[in-house]
DODODO-451119 format. One record per residue (C-alpha): x, z, y; residue number from 1; residue in three letters. Coordinates in pm, whole numbers, plus 32768, in hexadecimal, padded with zeros to 4 digits. Example, Ala and Ser with C-alpha at 12.3 -4.5 7.8 and 13.67 -1.06 7.14 Angstrom:
! DODODO-451119
84CE/830C/7E3E/1/ALA
8557/82CA/7F96/2/SER
***
This chain:
! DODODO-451119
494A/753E/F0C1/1/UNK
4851/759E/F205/2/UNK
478F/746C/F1AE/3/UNK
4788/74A9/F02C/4/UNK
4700/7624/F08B/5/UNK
4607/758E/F1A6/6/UNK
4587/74BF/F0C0/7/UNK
44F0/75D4/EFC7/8/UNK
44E4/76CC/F0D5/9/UNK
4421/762D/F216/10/UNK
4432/7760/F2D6/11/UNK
459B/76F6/F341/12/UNK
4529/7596/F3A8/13/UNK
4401/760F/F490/14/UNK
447D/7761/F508/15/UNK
45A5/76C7/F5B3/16/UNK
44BA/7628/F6B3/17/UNK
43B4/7731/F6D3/18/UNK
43A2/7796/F830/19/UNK
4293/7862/F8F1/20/UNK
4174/775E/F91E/21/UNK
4187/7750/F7C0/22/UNK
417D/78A5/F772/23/UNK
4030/78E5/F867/24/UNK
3F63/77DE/F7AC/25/UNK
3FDF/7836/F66B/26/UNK
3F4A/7996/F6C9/27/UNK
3E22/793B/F762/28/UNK
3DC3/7840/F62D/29/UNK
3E08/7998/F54D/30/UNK
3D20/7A64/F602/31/UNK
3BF8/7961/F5AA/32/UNK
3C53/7936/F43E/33/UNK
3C9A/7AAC/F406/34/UNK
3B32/7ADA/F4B1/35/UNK
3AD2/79BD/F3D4/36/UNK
3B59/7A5C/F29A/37/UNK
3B07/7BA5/F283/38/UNK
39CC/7B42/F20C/39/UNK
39FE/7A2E/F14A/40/UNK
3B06/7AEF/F07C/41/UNK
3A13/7BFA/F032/42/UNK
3946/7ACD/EFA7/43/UNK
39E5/7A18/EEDB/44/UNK
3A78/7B6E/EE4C/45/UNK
3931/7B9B/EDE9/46/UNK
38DB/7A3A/ED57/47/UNK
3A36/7A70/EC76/48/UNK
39AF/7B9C/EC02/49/UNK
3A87/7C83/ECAA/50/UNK
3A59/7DC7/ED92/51/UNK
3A62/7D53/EEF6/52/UNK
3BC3/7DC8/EF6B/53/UNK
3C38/7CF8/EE49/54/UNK
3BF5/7BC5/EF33/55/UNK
3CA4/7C75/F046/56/UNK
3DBA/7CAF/EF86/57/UNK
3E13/7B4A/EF12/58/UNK
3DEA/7AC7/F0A7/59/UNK
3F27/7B83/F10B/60/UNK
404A/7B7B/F04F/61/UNK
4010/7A30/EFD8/62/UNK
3FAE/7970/F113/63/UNK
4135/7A22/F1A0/64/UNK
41EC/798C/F058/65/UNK
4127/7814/F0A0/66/UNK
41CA/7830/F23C/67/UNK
4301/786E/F173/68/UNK
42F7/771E/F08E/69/UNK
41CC/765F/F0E4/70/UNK
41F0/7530/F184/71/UNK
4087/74ED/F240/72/UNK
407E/75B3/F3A2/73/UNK
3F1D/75DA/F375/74/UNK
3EAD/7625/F21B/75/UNK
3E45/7783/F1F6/76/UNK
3E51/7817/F0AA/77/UNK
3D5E/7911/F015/78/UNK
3C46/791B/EF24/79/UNK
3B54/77F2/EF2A/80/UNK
3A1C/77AE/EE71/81/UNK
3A66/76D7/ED5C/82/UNK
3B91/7797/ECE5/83/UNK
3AE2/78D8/ED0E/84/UNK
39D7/782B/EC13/85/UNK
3AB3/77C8/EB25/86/UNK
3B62/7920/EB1D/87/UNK
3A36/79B5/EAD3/88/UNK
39D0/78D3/E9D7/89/UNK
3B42/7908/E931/90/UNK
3B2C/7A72/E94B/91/UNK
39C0/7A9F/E8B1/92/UNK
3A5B/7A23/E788/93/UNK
3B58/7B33/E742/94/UNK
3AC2/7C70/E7D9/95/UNK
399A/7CFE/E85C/96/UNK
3964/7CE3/E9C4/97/UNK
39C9/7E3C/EA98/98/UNK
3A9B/7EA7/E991/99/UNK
3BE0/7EE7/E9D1/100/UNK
3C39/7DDD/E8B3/101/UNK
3B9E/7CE4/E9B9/102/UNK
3C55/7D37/EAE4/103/UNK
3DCB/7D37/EA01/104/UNK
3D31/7BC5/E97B/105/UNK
3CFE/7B7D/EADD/106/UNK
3E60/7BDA/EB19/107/UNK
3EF2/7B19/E9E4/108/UNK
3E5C/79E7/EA4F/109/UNK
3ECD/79DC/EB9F/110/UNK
4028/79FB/EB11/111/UNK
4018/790E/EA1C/112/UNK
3F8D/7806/EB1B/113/UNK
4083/7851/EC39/114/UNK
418E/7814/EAFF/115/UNK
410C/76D4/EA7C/116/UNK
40F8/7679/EBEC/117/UNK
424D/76B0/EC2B/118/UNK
42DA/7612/EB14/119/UNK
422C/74E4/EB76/120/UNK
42C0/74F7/ECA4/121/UNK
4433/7502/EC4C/122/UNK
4419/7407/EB41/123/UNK
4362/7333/EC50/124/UNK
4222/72F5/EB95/125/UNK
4148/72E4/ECE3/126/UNK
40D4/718D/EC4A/127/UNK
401B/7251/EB25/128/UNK
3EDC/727A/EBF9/129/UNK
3ECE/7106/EC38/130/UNK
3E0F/713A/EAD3/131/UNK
3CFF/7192/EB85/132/UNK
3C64/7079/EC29/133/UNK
3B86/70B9/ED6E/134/UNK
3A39/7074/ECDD/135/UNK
3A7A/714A/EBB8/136/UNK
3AE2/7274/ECB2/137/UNK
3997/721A/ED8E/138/UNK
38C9/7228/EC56/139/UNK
3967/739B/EBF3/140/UNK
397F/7418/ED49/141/UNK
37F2/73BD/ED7E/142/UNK
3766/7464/EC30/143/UNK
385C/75A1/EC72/144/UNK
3795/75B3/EDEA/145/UNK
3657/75BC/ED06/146/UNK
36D9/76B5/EBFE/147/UNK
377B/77AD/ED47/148/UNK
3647/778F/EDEB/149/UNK
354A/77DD/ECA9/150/UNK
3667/78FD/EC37/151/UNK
360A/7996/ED88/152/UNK
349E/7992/ED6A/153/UNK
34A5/7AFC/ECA6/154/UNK
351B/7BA7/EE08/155/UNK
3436/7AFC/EEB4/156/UNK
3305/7B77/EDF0/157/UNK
33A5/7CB4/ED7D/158/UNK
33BA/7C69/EC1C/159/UNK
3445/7C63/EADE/160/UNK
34C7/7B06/EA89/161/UNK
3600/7A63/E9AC/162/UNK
369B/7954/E90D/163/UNK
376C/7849/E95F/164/UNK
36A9/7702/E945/165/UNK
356C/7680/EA15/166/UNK
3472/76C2/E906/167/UNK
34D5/7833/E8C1/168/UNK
34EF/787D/EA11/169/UNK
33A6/77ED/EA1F/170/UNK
3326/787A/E92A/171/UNK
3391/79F0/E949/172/UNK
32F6/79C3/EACC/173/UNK
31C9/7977/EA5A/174/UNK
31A4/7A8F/E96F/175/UNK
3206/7B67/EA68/176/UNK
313B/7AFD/EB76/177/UNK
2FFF/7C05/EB67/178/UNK
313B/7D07/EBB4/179/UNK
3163/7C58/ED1D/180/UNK
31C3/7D75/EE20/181/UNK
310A/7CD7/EF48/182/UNK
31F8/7D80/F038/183/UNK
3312/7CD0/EFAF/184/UNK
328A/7B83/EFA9/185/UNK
3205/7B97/F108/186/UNK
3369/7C42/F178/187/UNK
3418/7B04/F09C/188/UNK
3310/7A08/F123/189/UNK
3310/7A5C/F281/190/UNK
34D0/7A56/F280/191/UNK
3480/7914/F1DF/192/UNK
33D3/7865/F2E7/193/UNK
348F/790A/F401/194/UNK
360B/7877/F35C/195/UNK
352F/7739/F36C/196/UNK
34C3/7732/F4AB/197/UNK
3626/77A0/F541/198/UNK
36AC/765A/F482/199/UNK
359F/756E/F51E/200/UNK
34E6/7621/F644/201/UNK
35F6/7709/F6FE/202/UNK
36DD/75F0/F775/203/UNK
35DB/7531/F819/204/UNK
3541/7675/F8BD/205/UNK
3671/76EA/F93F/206/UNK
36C6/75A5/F9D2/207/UNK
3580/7593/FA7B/208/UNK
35E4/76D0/FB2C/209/UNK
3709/7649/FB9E/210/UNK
3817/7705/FAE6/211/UNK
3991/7662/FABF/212/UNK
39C4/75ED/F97F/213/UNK
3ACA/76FE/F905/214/UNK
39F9/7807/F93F/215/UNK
38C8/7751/F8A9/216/UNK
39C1/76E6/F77D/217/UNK
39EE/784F/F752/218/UNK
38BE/78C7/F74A/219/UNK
3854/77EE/F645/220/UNK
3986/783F/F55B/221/UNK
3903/79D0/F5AA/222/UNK
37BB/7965/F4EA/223/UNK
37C5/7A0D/F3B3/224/UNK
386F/7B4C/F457/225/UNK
3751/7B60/F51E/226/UNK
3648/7B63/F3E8/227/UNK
3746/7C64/F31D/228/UNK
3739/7D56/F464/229/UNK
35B4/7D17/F49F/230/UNK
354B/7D32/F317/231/UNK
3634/7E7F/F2FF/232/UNK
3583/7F2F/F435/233/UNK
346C/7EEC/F384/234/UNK
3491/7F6A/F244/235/UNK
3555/80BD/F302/236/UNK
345A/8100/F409/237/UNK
330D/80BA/F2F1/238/UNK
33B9/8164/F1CB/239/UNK
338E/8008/F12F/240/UNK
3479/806B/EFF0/241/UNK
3398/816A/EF81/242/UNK
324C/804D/EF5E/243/UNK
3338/7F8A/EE65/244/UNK
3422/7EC6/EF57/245/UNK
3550/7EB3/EEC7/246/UNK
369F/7EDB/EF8E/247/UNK
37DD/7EB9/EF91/248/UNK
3846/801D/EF9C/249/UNK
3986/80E5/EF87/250/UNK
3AA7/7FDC/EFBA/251/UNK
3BF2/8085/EFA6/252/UNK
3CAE/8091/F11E/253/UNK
3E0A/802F/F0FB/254/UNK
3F07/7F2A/F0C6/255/UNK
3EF4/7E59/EF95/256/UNK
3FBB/7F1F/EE5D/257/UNK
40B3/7E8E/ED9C/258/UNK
403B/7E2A/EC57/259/UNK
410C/7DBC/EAFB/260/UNK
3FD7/7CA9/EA37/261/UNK
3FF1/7D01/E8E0/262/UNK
40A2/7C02/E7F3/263/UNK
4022/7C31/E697/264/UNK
401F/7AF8/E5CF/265/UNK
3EC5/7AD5/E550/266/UNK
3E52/7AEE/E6C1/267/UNK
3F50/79D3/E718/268/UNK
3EE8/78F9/E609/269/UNK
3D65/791F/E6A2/270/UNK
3DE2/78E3/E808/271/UNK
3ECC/7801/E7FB/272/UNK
3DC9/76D5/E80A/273/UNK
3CEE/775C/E909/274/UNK
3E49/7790/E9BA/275/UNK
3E9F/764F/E9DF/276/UNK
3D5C/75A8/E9FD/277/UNK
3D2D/769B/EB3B/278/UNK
3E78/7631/EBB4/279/UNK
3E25/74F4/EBA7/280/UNK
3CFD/74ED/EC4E/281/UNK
3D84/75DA/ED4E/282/UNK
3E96/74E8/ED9A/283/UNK
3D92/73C6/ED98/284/UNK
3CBD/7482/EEC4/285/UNK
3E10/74F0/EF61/286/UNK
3ED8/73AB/EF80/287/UNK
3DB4/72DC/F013/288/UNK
3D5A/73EF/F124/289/UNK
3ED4/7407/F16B/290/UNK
3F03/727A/F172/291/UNK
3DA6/720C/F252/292/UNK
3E2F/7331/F348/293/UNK
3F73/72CB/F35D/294/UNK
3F2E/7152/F391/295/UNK
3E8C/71DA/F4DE/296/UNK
3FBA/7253/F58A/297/UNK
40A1/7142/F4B4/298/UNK
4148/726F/F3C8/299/UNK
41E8/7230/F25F/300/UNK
414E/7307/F147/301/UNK
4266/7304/F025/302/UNK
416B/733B/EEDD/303/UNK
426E/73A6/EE22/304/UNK
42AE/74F4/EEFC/305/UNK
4171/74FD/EF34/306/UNK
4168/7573/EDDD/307/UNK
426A/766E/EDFA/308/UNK
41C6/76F1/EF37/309/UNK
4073/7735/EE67/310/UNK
4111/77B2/ED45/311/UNK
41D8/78D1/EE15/312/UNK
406C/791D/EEB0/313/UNK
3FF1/793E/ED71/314/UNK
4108/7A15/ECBA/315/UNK
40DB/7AF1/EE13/316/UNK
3F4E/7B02/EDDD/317/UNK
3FBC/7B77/EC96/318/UNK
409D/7C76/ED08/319/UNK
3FB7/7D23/EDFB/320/UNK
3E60/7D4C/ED21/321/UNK
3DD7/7BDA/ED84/322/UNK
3D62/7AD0/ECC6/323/UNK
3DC3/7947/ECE0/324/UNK
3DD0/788A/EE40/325/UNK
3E16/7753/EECA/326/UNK
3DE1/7699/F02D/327/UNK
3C7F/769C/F08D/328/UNK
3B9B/757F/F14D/329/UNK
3AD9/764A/F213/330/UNK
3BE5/7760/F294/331/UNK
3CF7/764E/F2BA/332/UNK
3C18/7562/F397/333/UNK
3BBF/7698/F46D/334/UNK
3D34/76F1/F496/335/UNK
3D6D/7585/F502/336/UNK
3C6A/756E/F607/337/UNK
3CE9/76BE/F68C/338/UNK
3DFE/7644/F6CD/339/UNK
3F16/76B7/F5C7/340/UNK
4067/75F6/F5FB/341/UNK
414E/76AD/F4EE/342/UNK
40F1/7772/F398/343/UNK
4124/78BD/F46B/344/UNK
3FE5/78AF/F4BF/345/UNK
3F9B/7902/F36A/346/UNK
4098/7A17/F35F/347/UNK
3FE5/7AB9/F497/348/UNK
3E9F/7A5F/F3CD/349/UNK
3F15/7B54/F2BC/350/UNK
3F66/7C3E/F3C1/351/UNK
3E1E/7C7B/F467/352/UNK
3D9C/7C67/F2F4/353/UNK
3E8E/7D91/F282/354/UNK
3E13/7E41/F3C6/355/UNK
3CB5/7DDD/F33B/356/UNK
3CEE/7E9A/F1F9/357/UNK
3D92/7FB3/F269/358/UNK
3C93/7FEA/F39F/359/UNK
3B4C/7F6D/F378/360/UNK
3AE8/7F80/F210/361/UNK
3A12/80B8/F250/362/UNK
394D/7FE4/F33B/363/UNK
38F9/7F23/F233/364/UNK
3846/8018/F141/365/UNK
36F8/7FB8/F17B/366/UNK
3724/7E51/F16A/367/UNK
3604/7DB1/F0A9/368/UNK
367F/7CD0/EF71/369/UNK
355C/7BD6/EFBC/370/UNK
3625/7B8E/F120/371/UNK
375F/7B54/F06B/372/UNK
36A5/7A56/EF7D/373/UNK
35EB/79A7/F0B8/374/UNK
374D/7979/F122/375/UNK
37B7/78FC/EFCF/376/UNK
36C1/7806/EFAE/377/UNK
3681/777A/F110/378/UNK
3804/772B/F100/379/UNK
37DF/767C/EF8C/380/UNK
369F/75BE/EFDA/381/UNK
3793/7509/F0E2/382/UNK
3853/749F/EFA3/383/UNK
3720/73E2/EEEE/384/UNK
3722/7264/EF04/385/UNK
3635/71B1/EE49/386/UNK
368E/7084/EEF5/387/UNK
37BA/704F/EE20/388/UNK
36D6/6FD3/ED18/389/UNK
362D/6E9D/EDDB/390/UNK
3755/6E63/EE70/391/UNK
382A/6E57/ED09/392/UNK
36EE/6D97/EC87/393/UNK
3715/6C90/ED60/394/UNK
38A2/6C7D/ED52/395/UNK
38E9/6CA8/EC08/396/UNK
3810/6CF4/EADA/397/UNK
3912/6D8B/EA43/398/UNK
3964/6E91/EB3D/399/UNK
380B/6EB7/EB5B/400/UNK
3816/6F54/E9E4/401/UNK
3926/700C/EA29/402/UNK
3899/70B5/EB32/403/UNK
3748/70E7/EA88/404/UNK
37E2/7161/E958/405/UNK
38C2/723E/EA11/406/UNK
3793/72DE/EAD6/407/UNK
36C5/7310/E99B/408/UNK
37E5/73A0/E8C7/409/UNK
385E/749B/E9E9/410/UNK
36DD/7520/E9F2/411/UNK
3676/7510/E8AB/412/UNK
37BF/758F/E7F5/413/UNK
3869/7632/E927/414/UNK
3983/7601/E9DE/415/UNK
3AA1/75EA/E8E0/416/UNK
3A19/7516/E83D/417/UNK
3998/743A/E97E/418/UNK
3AF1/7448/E9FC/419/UNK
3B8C/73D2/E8AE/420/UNK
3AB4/72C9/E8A4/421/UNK
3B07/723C/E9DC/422/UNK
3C41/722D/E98F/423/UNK
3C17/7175/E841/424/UNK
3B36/7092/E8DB/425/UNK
3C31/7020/EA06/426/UNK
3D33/6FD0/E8DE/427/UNK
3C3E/6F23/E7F1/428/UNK
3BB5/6E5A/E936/429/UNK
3D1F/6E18/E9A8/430/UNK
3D90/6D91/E830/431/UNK
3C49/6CC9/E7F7/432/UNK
3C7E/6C0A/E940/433/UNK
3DE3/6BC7/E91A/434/UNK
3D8F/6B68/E7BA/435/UNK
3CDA/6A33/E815/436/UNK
3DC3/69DE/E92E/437/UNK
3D1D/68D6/EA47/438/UNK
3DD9/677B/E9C2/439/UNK
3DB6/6649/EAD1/440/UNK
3DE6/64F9/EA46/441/UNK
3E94/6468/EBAC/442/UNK
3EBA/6325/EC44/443/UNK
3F78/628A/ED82/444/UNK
3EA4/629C/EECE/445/UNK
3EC2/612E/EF45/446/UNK
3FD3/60EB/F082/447/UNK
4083/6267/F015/448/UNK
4156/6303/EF2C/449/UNK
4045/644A/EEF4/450/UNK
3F9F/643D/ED94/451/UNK
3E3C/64ED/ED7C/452/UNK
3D2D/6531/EC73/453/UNK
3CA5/63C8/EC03/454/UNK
3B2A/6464/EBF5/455/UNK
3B45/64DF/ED67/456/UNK
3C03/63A0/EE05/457/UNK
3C3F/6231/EE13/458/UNK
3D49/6210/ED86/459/UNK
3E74/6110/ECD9/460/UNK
3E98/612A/EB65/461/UNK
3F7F/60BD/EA5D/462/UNK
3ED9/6046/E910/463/UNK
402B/6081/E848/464/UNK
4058/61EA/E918/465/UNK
3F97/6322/E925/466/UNK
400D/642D/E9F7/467/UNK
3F88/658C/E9DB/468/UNK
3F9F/66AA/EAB7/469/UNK
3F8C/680A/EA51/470/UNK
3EFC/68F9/EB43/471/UNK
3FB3/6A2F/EA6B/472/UNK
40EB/6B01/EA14/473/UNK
40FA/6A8B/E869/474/UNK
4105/6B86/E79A/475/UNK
409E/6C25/E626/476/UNK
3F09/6C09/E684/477/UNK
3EEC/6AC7/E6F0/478/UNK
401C/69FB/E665/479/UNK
3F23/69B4/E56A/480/UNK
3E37/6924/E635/481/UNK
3F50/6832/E6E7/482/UNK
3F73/67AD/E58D/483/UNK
3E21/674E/E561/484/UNK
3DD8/66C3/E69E/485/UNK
3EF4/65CB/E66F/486/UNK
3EB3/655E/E524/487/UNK
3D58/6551/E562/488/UNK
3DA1/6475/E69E/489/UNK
3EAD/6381/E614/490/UNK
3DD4/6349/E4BA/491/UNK
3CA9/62C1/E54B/492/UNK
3D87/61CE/E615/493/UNK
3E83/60E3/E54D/494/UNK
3EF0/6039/E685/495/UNK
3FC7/616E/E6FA/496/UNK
4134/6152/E6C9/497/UNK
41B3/6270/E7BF/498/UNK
4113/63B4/E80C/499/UNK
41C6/646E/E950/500/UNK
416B/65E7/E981/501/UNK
4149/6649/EAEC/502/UNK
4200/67AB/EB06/503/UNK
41C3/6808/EC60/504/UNK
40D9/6922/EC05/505/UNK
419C/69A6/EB02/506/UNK
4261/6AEF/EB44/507/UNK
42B5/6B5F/EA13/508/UNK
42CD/6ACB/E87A/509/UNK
42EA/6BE0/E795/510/UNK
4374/6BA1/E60D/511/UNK
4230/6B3B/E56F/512/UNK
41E8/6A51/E656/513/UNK
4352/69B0/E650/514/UNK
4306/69A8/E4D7/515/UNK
41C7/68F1/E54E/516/UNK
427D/6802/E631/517/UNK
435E/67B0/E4F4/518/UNK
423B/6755/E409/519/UNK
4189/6689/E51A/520/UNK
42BC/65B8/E53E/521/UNK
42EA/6581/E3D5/522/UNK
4183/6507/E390/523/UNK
4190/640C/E4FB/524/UNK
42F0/63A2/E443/525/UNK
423B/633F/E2F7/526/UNK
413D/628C/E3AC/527/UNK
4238/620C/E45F/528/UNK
41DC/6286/E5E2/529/UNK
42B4/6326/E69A/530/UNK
42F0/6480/E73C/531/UNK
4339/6486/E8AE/532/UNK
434F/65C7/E9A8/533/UNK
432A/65AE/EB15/534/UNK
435A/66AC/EC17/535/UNK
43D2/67CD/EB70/536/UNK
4426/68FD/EC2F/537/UNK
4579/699B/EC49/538/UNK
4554/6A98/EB58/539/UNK
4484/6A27/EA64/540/UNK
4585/68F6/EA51/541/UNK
46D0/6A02/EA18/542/UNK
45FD/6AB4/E912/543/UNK
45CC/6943/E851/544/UNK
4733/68EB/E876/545/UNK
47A3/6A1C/E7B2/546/UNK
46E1/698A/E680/547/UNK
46D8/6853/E597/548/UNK
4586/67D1/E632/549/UNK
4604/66B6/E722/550/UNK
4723/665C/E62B/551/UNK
460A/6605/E548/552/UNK
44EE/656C/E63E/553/UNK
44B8/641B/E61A/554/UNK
448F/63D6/E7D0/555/UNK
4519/6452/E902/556/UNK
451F/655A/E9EB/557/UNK
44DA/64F1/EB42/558/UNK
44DC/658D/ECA6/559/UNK
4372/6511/ED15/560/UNK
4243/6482/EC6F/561/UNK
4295/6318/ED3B/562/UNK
43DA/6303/EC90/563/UNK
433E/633B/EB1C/564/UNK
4234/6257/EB7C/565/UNK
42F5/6135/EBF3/566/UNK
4428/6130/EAC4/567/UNK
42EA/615B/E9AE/568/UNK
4246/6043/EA51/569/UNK
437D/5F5E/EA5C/570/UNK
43D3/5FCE/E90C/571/UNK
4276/5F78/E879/572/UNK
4261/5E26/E922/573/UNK
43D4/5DF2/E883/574/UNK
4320/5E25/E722/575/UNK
4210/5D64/E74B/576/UNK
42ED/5C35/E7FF/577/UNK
43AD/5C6A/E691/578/UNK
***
């Protein structure tokens, strides 16, 4: 019973052991995120589309609920960049940004996705996002760092700029670009360079003065706090907001509300896509941050919970006026480094961030919107790898497309549709390469009982016997394709009285292509060749015996690829000694 509950609640499992070393680096890890956050939740409020405290809002409750049934001691949950695109792209689509329509969308989808996400979890369905393969996500994850970056190009010139794709984002900048507010862009530009310099230039000052490494550490992580309080003194003590600058403003002071997303069916039918496609993707980005973390201290990530874990964070964002989270790179590396041993640190993390929002939003008012979107895209244009693409091209041509296309589609059509086609792609890809499995004709290595690929060894062959090995589970796509390769094979070669089929690669033989094993024995029986298997795996062999198939074969079964070998070439000697 305690180990059934520990298992979907991992609070029990951790909190048994948590002691007070734990607890001060837990804290001091929260103090740098929360100073980390506050900022970077106004952000990517702002890149969803939302008012500001909207980005506070989904960093509390939900990072608590994730401490509560997350399994990674490090991932911190919040808004991130690519979600907070998508949710704006999703949300353009039914309702008008800053309407109140928009924000109850916002809601809706955030409770849709933390639903579909724990579903997934209790029917165990982690292994859904193995759809996605890695150069697919690379490909998406790339052209959404463009599209973030462009999208945030309007509050850096202090313009008037839309759409959802490359080209109209483009497009609309351009014909808005006479209306630059100079201000602004110098404001923007100047954040810009700073956040960059911090990145690359701060560390190795600091060192050079001799500073430990924590504090230095620190001071880094305080980066883009220190360009939000800089910018807003500015813009306060010049009466910047009154020469165009736009700000922030008025963000409410208190603890997030409790909000009820509206459920009305037509909404639901337009979500319910985006939902899950955002789900996905947030998973995606939350498992492999959770998994390259935990590999460092030797932790288990279960990705089933995992699930359950994001999709409470995400009914919670929807309860208290957020919008859809998941674990983030950049906020879950920094908790690591600092230090965090247990998810409480993310629970004291929504504590100083509740403090934040009930304390400090005032301070706030005069924050420029360019700073915000300097902070916005300095973090995405860490996201952008063009290398992908000469590194596919030189792998694998066809990854190579599917990273290309990917790219292409996500900024020419948007992110839906990107994200969709990613995930078509890594299916088509997977079924046209396990279509046309790799088939080895094999032969004996001389002085050993191994059998390798004739066109990569010298090897001993059998005139009367060709053995063939199948480097592939057989099933419906390429059963077909077995067939052919066999008949093809024995036809041009009259000599051939025994064909043996190597199963050592072979996991799994689904209906069709038992139905395919049953025709390729009756053709080898009419031209009178027979059907061997060698080396057939547990499983595969109980799911054979079940069935008429080895009643009806016209060979053997046997336990290694020496043993088929040696009876068929006996037995064909026999023949021809007849």
């Amino acid at each position: 019973m305690n180990t059934s509950l520990a298992r979907f609640l991992p609070i029990l499992s951790w909190g048994r052991t948590y002691d007070r070393s734990s607890f001060s680096n837990d804290l001091m890890a929260a103090v740098i995120v929360t100073i980390m956050l506050i900022p970077q939740s106004l952000a990517y409020a702002l890149l969803a589309g939302l008012p500001p405290e909207a980005g506070l809002y989904a960093s509390i409750l939900p990072i608590m609920l994730y401490a509560v049934f997350g399994t990674s001691r490090a991932l911190a949950v919040g808004p991130v960049a690519v979600v907070s695109l998508m949710t704006a792209a999703t949300l353009g689509e039914v309702a008008a940004q800053g309407s109140a329509g928009y924000a109850a969308a916002a809601l809706t989808l955030a409770a849709l996705s933390g639903a579909i996400l724990l579903a997934m979890g209790l029917f165990r369905l982690g292994f859904v996002a193995n759809f996605l393969s890695h150069p697919v996500i690379a490909g998406f994850i790339t052209a959404s760092g463009l599209l973030i970056a462009a999208s945030q190009l309007k509050h850096i010139l202090g313009i008037d700029a839309q759409g959802h794709t490359l080209l109209d984002l483009l497009e609309t900048l351009i014909r808005h670009l006479p209306q630059t507010n100079w201000i602004t862009l110098i404001i923007g530009a100047s954040a810009i360079v700073f956040l960059f310099w911090v990145r690359k230039g701060l560390a190795p000052l600091l060192a050079r003065l001799g500073l430990p490494n924590g504090v230095k550490s620190a001071l880094v992580k305080a980066g883009p706090v220190a360009v939000v309080v800089m910018t807003t003194l500015a813009v306060w003590g010049f009466d910047l907001n009154q020469s165009g600058v736009q700000i922030v403003g008025a963000v409410p002071q208190s603890l997030p509300p409790f909000t009820l997303p509206p459920v009305p069916l037509d909404l639901l039918q337009q979500l319910v896509l985006p939902a899950f496609l955002i789900s996905l993707i947030g998973f995606v980005e939350s498992i492999s941050v959770a998994q390259t973390l935990a590999a460092k201290k030797r932790q288990r990530i279960d990705p089933d919970q995992e699930l359950i874990g994001l999709g409470a964070a995400n009914i919670s964002a929807a309860l208290t006026g957020g919008f859809p989270v998941t674990g983030g790179f950049s906020r879950s590396v920094v908790n690591f480094d600092a230090g965090a041993e247990t998810p409480a640190a993310g629970a004291f993390t929504a504590i100083g961030l509740a403090i934040a929002a009930l304390l400090l939003t005032p301070l706030i008012y005069f924050l420029p919107k360019a700073t915000l979107a300097a902070t916005i895209i300095v973090a995405v244009l860490s996201l952008v790898d063009f290398s992908i693409l000469s590194r596919s091209w030189h792998y694998s041509k066809s990854d190579f497309a599917a990273v290309a296309i990917t790219i292409l589609l996500t900024l020419g059509m948007g992110v839906e549709a990107g994200v969709t086609a990613g995930v078509l792609l890594s299916i088509l890809l997977h079924l046209y390469k396990s279509s046309k499995p790799h088939i080895a004709e094999v032969g004996r290595v001389p002085g050993t009982e191994h059998y390798r690929n004739i066109l990569r060894h010298k090897v001993i062959t059998d005139p009367a016997v060709v053995t063939l090995r199948v480097d592939e589970s057989l099933y419906f796509a390429n059963a077909r394709f077995l067939e052919d390769q066999i008949h093809n094979r024995v036809a041009r070669d009259p000599a051939i009285r025994h064909v043996i089929l190597q199963c050592s690669a072979i996991n799994a033989i689904d209906l069709s292509a038992l139905e395919s094993l049953d025709m390729i024995n009756t053709r080898l029986k009419e031209m009178n060749v027979c059907l061997h298997l060698s080396e057939v795996k547990g499983p595969v062999m109980d799911r054979l015996g079940e069935q008429h198939f080895l009643q009806e074969m016209t060979g053997k079964v046997f336990l290694t690829q020496f043993e088929a070998a040696e009876f068929t070439a006996s037995a064909a000697s026999a023949k021809v000694s007849s």
